[in-house]
C-alpha positions in Angstrom: 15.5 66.6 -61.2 16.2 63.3 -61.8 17.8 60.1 -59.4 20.0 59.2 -62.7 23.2 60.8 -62.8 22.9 60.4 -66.9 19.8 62.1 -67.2 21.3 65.3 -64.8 24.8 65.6 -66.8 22.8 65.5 -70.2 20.5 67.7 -68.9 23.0 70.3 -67.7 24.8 69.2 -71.5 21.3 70.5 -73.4 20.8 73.5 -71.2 24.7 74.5 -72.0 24.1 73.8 -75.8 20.2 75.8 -75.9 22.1 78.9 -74.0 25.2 78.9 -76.3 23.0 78.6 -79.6 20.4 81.3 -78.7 23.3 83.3 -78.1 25.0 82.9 -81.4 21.7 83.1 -83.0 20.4 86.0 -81.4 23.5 88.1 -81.9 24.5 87.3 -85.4 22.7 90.0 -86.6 24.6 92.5 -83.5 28.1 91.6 -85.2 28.4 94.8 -86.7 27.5 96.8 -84.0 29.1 98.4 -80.7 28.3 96.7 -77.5 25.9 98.9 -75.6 25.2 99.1 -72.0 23.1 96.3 -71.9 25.7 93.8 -73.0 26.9 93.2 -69.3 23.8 93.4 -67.7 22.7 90.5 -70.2 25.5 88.5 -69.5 24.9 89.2 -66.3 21.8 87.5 -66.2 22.5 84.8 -68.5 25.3 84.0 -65.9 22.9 84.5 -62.7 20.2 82.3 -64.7 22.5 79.4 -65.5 24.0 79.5 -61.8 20.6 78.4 -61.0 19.6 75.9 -63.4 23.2 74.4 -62.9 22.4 74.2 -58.6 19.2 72.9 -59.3 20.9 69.8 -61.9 23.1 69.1 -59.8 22.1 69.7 -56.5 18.6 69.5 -55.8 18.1 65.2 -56.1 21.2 64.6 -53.5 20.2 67.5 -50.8 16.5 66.0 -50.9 18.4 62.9 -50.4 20.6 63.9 -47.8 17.4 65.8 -46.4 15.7 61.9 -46.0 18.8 60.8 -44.4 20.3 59.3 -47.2 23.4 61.0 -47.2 25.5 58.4 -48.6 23.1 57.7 -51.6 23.0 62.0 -52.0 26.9 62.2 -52.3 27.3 59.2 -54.9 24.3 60.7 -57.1 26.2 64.0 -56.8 29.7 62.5 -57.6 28.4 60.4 -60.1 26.6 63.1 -61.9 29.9 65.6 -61.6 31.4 62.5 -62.8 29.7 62.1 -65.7 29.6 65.4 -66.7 33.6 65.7 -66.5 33.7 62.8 -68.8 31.4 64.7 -71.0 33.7 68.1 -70.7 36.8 66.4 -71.5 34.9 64.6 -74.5 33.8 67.7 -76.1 37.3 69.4 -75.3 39.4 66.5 -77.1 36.8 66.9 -80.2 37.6 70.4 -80.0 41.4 70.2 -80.0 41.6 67.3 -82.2 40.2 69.7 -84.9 36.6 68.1 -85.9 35.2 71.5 -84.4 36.2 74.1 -86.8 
């Protein structure tokens, strides 16, 4: 990914945001409907796919770091980018308790 621990967290930010609205689009028209035996198995995936794209946000900069030897400059791009991303989490979690998400 990226050596910026901005760009990984937003990154990681827009791939949580595109997954949750193509899954609110996608099943708005399901709302009626009973579940079927494919609503696990696509969660399922969905949860297998992100677990990857997450890894790779997060983890693949500091272990080629860590890789070249640079194993302090890995873990500070790694704890910076968690970091930031917790800042993020809590940011979006006071919007939402506060009440501007309704």
């Amino acid at each position: 990914m990226s050596k910026n621990p901005i760009i990984n967290a937003l990154s990681a930010s827009a791939y949580i945001i595109l997954v949750v609205s193509v899954m609110t689009f996608v099943t708005q028209p399901l709302k009626n409907k009973p579940d079927t035996f494919f609503a696990p198995i696509t969660a399922l995936f969905v949860f297998t796919l992100s677990a990857a794209v997450m890894a790779f946000l997060f983890f693949y900069q500091p272990f080629l770091l860590f890789i070249e030897g640079k194993k302090k400059e890995a873990v500070n791009l790694f704890v910076k980018t968690v970091g930031i991303f917790a800042i993020m989490t809590a940011v979006v979690l006071i919007l939402l308790f506060s009440g501007v998400f309704k």
